[in-house]
Backbone as XML, in Angstrom:
<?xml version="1.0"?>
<chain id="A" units="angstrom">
  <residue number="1" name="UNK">
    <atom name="N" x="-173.587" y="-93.381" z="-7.527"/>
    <atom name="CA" x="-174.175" y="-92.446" z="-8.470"/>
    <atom name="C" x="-175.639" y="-92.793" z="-8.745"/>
  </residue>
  <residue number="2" name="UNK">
    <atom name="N" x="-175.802" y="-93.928" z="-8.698"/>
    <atom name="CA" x="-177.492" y="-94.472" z="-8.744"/>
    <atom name="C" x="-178.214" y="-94.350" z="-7.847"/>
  </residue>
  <residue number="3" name="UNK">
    <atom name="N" x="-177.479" y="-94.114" z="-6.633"/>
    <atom name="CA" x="-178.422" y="-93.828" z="-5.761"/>
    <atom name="C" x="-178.906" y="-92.318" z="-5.267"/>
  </residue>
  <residue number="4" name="UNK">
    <atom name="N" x="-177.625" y="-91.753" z="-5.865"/>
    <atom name="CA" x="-178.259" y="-90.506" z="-5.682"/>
    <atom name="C" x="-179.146" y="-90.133" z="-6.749"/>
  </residue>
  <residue number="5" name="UNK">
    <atom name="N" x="-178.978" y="-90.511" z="-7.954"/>
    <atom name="CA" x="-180.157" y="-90.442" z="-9.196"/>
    <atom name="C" x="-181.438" y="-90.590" z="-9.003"/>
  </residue>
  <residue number="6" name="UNK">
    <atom name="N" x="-181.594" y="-91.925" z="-7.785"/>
    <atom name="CA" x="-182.674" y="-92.536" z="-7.744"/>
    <atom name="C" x="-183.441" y="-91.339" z="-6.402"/>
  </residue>
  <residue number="7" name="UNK">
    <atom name="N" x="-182.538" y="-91.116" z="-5.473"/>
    <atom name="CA" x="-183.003" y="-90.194" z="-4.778"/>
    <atom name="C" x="-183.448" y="-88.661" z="-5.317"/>
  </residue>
  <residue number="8" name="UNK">
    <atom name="N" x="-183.175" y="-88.142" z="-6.671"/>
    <atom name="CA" x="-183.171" y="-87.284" z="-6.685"/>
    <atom name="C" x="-184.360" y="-87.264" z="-7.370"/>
  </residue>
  <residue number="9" name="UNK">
    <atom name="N" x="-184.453" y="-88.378" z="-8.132"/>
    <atom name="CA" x="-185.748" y="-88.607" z="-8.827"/>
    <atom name="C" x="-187.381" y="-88.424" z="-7.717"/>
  </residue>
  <residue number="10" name="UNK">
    <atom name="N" x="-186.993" y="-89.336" z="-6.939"/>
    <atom name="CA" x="-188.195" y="-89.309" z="-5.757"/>
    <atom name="C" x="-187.902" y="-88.382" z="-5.037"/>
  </residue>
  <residue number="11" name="UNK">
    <atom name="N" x="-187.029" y="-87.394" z="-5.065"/>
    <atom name="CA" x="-187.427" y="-85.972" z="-4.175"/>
    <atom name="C" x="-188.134" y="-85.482" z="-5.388"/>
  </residue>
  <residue number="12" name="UNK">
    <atom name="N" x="-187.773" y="-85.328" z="-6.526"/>
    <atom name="CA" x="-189.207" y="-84.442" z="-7.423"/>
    <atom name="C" x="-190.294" y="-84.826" z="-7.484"/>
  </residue>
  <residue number="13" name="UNK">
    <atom name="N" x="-190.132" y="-86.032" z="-7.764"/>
    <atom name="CA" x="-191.781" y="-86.284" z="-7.632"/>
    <atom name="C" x="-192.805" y="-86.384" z="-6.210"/>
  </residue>
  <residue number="14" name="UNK">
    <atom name="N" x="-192.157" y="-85.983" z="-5.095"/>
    <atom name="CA" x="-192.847" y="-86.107" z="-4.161"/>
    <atom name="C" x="-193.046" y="-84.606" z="-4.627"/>
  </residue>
  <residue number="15" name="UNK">
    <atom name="N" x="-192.461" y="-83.194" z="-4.727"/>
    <atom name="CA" x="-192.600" y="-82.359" z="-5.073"/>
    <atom name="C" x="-193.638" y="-81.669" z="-6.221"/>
  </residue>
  <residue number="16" name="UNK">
    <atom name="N" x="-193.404" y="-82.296" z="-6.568"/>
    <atom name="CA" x="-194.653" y="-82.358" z="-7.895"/>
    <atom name="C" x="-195.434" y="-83.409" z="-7.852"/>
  </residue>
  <residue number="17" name="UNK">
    <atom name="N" x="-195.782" y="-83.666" z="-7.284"/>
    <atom name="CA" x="-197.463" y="-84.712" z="-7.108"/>
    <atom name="C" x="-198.385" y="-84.038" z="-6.843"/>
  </residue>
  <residue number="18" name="UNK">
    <atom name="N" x="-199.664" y="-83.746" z="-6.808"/>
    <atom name="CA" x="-200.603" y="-83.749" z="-6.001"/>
    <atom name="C" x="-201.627" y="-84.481" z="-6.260"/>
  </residue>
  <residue number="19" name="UNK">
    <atom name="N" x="-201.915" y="-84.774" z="-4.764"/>
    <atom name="CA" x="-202.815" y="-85.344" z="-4.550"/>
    <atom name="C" x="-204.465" y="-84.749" z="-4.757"/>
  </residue>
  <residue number="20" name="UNK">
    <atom name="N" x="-205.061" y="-85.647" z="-4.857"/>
    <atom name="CA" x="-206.747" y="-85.237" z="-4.816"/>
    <atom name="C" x="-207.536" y="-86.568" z="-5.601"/>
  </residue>
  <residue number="21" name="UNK">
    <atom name="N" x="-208.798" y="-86.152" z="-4.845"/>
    <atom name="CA" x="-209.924" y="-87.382" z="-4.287"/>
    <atom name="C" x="-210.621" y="-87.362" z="-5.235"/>
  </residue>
  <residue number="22" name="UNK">
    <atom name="N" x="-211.372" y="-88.578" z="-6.088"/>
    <atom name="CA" x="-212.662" y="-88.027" z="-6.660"/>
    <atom name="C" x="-213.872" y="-89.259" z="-6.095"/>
  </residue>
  <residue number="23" name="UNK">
    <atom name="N" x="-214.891" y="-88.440" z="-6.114"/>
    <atom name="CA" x="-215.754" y="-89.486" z="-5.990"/>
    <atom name="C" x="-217.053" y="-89.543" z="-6.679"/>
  </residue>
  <residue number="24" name="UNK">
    <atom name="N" x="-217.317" y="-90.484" z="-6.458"/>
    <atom name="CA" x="-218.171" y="-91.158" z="-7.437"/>
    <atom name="C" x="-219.899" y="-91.205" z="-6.892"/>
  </residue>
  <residue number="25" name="UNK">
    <atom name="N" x="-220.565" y="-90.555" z="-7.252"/>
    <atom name="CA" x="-222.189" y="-90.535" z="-6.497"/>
    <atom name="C" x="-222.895" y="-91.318" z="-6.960"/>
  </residue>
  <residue number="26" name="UNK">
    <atom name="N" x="-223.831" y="-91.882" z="-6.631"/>
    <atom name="CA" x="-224.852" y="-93.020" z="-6.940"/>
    <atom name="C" x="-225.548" y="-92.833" z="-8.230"/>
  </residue>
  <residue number="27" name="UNK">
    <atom name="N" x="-225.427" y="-91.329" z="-8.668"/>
    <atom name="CA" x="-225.674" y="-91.373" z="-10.034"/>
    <atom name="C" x="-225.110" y="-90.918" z="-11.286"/>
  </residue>
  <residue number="28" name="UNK">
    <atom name="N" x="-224.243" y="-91.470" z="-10.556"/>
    <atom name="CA" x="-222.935" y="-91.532" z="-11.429"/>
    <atom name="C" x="-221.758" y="-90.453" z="-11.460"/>
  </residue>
  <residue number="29" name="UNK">
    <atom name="N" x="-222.480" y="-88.886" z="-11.203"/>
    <atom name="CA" x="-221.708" y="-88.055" z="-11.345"/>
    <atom name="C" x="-220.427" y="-87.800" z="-10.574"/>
  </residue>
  <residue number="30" name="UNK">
    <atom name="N" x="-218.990" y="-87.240" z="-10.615"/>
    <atom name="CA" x="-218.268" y="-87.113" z="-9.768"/>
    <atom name="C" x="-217.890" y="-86.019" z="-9.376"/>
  </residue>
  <residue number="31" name="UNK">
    <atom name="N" x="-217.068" y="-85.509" z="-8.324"/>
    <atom name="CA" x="-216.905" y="-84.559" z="-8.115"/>
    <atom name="C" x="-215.116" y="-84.733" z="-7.187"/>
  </residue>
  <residue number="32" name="UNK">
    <atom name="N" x="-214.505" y="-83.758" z="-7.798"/>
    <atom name="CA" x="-213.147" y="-83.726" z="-7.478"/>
    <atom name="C" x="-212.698" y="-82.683" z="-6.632"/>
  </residue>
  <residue number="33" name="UNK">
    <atom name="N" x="-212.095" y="-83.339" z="-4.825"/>
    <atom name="CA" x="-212.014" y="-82.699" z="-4.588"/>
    <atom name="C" x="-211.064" y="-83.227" z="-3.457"/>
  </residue>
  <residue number="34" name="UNK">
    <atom name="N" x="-210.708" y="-82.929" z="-2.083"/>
    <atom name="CA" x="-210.275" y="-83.370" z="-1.000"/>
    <atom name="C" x="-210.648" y="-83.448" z="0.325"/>
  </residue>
  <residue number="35" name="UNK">
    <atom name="N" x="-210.734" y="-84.946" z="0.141"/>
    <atom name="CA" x="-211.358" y="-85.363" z="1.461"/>
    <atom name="C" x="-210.598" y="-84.977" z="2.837"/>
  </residue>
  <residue number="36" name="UNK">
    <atom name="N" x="-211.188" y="-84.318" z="4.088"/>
    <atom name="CA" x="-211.156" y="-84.238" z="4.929"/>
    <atom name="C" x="-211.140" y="-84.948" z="6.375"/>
  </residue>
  <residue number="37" name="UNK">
    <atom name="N" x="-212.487" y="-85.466" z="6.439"/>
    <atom name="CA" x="-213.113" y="-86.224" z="7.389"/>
    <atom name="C" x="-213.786" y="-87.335" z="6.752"/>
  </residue>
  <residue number="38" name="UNK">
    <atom name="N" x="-213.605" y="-88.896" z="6.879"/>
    <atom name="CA" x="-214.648" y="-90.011" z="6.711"/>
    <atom name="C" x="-215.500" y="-90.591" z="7.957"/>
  </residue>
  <residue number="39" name="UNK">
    <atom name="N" x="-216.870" y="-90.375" z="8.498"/>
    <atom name="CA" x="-217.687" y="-90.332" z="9.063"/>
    <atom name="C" x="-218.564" y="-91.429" z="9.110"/>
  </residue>
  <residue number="40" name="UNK">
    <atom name="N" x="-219.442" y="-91.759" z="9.795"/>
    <atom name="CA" x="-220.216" y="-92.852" z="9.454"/>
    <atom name="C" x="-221.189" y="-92.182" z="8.087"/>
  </residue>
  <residue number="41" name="UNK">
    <atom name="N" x="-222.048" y="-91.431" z="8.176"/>
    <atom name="CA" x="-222.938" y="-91.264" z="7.362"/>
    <atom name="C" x="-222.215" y="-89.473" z="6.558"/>
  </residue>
  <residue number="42" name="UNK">
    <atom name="N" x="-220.991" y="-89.150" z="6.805"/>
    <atom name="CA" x="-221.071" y="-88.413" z="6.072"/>
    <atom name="C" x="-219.704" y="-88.305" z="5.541"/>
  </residue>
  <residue number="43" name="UNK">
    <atom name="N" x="-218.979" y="-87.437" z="4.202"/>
    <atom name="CA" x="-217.391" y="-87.212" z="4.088"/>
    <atom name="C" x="-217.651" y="-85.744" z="3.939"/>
  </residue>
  <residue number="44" name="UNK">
    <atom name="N" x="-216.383" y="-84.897" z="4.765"/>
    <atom name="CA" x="-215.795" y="-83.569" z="4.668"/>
    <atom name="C" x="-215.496" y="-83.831" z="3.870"/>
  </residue>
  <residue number="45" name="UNK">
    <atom name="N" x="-215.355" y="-82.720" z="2.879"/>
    <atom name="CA" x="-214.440" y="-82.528" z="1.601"/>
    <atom name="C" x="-213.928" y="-80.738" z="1.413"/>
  </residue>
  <residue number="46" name="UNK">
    <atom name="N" x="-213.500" y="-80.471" z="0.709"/>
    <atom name="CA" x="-213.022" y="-79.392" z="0.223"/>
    <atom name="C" x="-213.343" y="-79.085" z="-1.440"/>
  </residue>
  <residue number="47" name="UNK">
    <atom name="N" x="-214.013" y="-78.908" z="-2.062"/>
    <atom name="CA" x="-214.217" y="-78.923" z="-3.249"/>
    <atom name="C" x="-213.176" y="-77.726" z="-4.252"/>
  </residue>
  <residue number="48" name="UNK">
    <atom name="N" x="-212.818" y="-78.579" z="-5.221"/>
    <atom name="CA" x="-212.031" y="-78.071" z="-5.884"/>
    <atom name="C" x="-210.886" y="-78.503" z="-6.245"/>
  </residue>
  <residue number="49" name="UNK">
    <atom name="N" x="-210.076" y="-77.734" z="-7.916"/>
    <atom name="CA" x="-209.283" y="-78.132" z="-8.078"/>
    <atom name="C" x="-207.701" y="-77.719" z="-7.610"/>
  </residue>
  <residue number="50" name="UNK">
    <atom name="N" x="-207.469" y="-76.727" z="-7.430"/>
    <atom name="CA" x="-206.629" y="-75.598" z="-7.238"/>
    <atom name="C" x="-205.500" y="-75.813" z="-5.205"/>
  </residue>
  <residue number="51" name="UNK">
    <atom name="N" x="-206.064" y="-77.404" z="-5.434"/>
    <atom name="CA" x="-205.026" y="-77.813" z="-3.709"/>
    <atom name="C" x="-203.294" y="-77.233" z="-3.707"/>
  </residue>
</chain>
């Protein structure tokens, strides 16, 4: 019975999570969004909240 509890628990919350990135700019400001691509000199992102 605990294990199905425990399973049922971590099927919702994989269900209801989401994920998303924030980052942090050199002057301080951030911006929330989802990263795509990490590059040498650059990151894809997707801007926004609404993933």
């Amino acid at each position: 019975m605990k294990k199905l509890l425990l399973i049922f628990v971590m099927f919702l919350s994989s269900i209801l999570s989401n994920a998303q990135d924030v980052i942090v700019k050199r002057d301080g400001s951030t911006v929330i969004c989802k990263v795509i691509e990490v590059g040498i000199n650059e990151v894809k992102r997707i801007r926004g909240t609404g993933f």
